[in-house]
C-alpha positions in Angstrom: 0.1 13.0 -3.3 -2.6 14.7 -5.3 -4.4 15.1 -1.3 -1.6 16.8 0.1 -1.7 19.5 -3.3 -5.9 19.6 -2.8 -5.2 20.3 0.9 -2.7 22.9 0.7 -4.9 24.9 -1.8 -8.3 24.5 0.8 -5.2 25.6 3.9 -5.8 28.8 2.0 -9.5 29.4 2.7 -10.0 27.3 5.8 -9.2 27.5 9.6 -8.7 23.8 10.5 -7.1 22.5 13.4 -3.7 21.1 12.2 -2.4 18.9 14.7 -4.2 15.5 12.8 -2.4 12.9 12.2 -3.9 11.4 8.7 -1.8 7.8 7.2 -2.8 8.8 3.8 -1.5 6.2 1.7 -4.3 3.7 -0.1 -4.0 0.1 -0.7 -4.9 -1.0 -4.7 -6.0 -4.5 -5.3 -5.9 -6.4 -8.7 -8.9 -8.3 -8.3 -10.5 -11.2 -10.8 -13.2 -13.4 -10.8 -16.2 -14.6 -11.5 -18.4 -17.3 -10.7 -19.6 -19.2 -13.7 -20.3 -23.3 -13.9 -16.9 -24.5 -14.5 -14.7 -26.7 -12.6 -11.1 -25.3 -13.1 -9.6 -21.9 -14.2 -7.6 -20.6 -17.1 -5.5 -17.8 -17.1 -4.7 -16.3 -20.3 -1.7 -13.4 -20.0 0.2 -11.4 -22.8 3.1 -8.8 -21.7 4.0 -5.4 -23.0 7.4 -7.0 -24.4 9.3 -10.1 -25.1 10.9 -12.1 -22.0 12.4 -15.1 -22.4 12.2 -17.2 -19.5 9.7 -18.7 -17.1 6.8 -16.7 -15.0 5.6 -18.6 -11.8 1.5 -18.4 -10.4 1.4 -18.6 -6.8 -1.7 -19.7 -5.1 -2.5 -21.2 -1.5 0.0 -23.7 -1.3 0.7 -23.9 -5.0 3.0 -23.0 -7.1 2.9 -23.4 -11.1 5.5 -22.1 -14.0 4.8 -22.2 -17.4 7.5 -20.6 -20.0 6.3 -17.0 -21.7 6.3 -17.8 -25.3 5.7 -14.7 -28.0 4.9 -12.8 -24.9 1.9 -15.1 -23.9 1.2 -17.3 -21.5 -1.6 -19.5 -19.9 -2.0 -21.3 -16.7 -5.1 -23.8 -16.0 -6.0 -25.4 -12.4 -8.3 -25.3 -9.6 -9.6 -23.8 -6.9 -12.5 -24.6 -4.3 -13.4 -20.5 -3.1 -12.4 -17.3 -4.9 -8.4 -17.2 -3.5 -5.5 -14.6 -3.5 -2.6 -15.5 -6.1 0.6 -13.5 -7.6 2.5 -13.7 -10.5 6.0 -12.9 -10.9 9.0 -13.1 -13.1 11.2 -14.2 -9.8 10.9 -17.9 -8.6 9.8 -17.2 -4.7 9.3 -13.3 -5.2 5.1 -12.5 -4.8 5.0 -9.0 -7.3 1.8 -9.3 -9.2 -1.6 -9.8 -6.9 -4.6 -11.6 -8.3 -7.8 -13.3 -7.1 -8.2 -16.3 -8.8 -11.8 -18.7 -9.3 -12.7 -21.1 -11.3 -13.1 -18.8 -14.4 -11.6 -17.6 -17.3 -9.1 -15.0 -17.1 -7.4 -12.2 -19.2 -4.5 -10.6 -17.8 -2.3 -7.6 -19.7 0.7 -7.3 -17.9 4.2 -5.3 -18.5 7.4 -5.5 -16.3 10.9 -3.5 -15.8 13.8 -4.5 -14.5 14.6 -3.6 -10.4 17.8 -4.1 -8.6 18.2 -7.6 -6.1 21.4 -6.7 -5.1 24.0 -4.4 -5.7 25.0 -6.7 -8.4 21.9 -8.0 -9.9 18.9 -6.6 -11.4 15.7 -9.1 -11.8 12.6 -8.6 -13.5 9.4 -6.9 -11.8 6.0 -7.5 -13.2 2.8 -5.6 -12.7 -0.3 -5.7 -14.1 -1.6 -3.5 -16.4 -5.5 -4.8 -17.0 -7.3 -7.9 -15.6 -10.8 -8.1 -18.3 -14.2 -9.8 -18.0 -14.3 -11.4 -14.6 -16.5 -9.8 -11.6 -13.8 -9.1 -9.1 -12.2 -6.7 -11.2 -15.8 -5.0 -12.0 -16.4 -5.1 -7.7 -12.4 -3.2 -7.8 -13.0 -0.6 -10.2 -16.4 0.1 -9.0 -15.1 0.5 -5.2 -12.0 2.6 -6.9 -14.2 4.9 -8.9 -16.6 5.8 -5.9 -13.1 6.7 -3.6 -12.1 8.7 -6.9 -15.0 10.7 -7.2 -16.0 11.0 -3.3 -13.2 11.4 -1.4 -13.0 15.3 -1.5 -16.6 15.3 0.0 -17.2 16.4 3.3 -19.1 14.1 3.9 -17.2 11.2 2.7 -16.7 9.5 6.1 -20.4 8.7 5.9 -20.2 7.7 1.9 -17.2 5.7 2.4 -18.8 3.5 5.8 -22.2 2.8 3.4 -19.6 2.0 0.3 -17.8 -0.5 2.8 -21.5 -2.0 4.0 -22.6 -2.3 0.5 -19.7 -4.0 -0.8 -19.2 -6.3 1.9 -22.9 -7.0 3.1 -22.9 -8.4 -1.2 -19.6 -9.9 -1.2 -19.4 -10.9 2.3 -17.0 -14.3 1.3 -14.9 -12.7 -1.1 -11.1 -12.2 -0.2 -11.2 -8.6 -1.8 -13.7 -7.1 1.6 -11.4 -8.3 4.0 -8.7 -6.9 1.8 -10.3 -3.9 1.1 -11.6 -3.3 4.4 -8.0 -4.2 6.4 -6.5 -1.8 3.7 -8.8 1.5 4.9 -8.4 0.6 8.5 -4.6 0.6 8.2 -3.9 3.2 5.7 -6.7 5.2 5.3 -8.7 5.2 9.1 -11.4 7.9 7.9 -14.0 5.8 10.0 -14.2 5.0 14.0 -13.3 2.1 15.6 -17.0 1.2 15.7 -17.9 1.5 11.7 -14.6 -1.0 11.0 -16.2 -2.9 13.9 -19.9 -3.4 12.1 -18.2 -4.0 8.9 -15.9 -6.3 10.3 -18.7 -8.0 11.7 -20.9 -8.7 8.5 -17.4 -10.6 6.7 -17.4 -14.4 6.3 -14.0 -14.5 8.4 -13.5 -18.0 7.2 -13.1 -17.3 3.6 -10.7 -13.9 4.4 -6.9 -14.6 4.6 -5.3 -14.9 8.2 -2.9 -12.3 7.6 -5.7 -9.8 6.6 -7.7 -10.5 9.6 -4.4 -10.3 11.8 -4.1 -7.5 10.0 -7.1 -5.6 10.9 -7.3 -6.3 14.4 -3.8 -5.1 14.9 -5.3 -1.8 12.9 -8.1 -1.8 15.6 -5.8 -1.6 18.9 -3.1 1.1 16.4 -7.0 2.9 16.2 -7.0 2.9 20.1 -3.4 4.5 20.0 -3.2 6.6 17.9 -6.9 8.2 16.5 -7.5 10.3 14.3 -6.9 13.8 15.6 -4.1 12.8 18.0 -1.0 14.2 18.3 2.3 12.3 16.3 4.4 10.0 18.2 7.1 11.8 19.9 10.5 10.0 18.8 14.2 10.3 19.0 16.7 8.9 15.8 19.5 9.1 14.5 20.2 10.7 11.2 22.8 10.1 8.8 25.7 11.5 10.9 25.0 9.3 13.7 23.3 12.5 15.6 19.8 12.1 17.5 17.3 14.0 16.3 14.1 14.3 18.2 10.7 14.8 16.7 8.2 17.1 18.5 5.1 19.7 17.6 5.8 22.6 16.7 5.0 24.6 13.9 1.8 24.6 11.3 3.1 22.8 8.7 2.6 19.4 6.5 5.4 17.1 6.8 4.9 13.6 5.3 6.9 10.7 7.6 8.2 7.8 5.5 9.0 4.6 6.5 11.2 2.8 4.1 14.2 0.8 3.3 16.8 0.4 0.9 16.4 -3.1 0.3 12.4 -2.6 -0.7 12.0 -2.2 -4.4 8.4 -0.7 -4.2 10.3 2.1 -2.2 13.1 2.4 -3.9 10.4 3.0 -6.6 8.1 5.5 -4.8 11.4 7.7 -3.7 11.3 9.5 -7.2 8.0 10.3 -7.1 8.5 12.0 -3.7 11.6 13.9 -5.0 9.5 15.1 -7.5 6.9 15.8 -5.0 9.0 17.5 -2.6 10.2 20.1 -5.4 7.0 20.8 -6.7 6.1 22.1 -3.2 8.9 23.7 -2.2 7.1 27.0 -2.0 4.1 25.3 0.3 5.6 24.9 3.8 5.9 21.2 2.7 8.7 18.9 4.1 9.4 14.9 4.2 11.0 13.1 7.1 12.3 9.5 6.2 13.1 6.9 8.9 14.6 4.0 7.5 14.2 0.1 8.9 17.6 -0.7 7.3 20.1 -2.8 9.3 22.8 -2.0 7.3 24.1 1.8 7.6 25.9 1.0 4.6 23.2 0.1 2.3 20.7 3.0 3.4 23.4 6.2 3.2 24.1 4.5 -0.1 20.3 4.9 -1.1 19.8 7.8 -0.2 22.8 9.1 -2.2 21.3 7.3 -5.2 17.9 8.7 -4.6 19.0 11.9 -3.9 16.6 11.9 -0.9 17.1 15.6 0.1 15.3 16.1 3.2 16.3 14.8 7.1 16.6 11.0 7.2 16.7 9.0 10.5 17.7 5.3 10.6 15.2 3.2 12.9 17.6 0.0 13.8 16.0 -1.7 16.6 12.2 -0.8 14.9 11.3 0.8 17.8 9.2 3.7 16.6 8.2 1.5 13.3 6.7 -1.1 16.3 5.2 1.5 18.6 3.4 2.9 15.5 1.7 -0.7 14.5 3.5 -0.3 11.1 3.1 -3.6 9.3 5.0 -3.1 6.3 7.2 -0.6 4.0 6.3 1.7 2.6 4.3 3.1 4.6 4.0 7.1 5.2 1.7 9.4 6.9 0.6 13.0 6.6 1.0 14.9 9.7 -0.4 18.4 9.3 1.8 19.8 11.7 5.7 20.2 11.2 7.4 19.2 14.0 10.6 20.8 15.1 13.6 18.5 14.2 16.3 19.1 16.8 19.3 17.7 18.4 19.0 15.9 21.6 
């Protein structure tokens, strides 16, 4: 959001071409470890508050409980490689990532409570800080370069020797397949070829499957739908059952959200884009939701809730969500170029 404000205030001064299509959401991973002479790993977490109950690690094909007692808890195992884990306050729910190693390691974490159902409310945790191991030092490094560079013009070329840094000195470690996957899906500022050579210098056999899957679908979505191509042309409907078609028009930004009413990291995100959308209401700035819901219900009923203000389509049968490569909610993209909505 803070790129769409920095990008109306350049529109100002500058004469670009508008019809780019930029996905300008970023992926943030919690990461952890490091490697020390030790055969098993301890995990030592406090929340922000008391919870009585249990909190589950999830790891591989493992999964451990322990219950939170004064707000602490501690976990101990082991692991052959540095692995992707999650905790969470759900049995069977993933909500907090981690990468775990045979290490000690301190994790801060708070949680609020989300809705399940339309009866039920469950507890969401996140973390808040992960201290001392070298993952999270390889994270926050990574995360204060893209802080500090990516307003640069000549960030493409910063970001591809970041990316060949990183990964030519981490090549085995789950967070550069993660990291990498995560700017060729939602954040494609490179060519094909750059994700190509990166890709090329990972050890693929210590990434996860679904990251590699992953990227490779991002490399034939790259072939698609480049940078500077015009938007998918698409036909919805919206919540009085009328189609809508979506088509270039006008020189405006319109961010296109994918979402659902049953995804709690949406359901989260749609207050921030409220606020969003009223902060710019004098910018030429508009947001078009399409919806993966099943249930007409259930989606008119969150977007009554949301107050979601601004044209909503309903994508049933997935069919633009699939032609787009989209591999998950939410997911939205800037397209600096309004498109005319109209009925068809």
């Amino acid at each position: 959001m803070d790129y769409i404000t920095s990008y109306l205030q350049a529109k100002k001064t500058s004469r670009m071409n508008l019809k780019y299509l930029i996905p300008f959401l970023f992926i943030a991973f919690y990461s952890c470890d490091k490697k020390v002479e030790t055969k098993s790993f301890e995990i030592y977490g406090v929340l922000s508050e008391d919870f009585d109950g249990y909190i589950y690690l999830n790891y591989g094909n493992t999964l451990d409980s322990v219950i939170v007692k004064e707000k602490k808890f501690k976990f101990q195992g082991k692991v052959d490689n540095v692995v992707n884990g999650s905790l969470s306050l759900k049995r069977g729910v993933k909500q907090a990532d981690l990468y775990i190693e045979n290490c000690s390691i301190n994790v801060k974490a708070k949680f609020d409570y989300r809705e399940y159902s339309d009866k039920e409310k469950f507890p969401h945790l996140s973390i808040e800080n992960i201290d001392g191991t070298n993952s999270e030092k390889i994270r926050k490094d990574y995360y204060d370069f893209y802080q500090q560079n990516q307003n640069k013009a000549n960030f493409q070329n910063l970001l591809y020797n970041k990316l060949d840094t990183l990964i030519s000195s981490n090549s085995g470690h789950p967070f550069s397949g993660g990291i990498l996957t995560g700017n060729a899906i939602f954040s494609p500022k490179l060519s094909k070829q750059q994700f190509l050579n990166l890709y090329a210098k990972l050890d693929t056999t210590k990434q996860r499957e679904t990251d590699l899957s992953l990227f490779k679908r991002a490399m034939r979505n790259l072939e698609k739908y480049p940078r500077g191509k015009q938007f998918l042309s698409f036909s919805l409907p919206n919540t009085k059952d009328k189609m809508l078609s979506y088509d270039d028009k006008y020189g405006n930004i319109t961010l296109i959200d994918f979402w659902a009413s049953w995804c709690a990291p949406c359901r989260k995100t749609n207050p921030k884009y409220v606020e969003l959308k009223d902060r710019l209401k004098n910018e030429n700035f508009d947001i078009l939701g399409i919806s993966i819901d099943d249930n007409k219900d259930k989606w008119l009923k969150a977007i009554k809730k949301d107050k979601l203000e601004w044209t909503n389509l309903i994508d049933l049968k997935q069919e633009v969500y699939d032609e787009l490569d989209v591999v998950g909610v939410p997911v939205s993209y800037t397209h600096l170029t309004l498109p005319t909505i109209y009925s068809v």
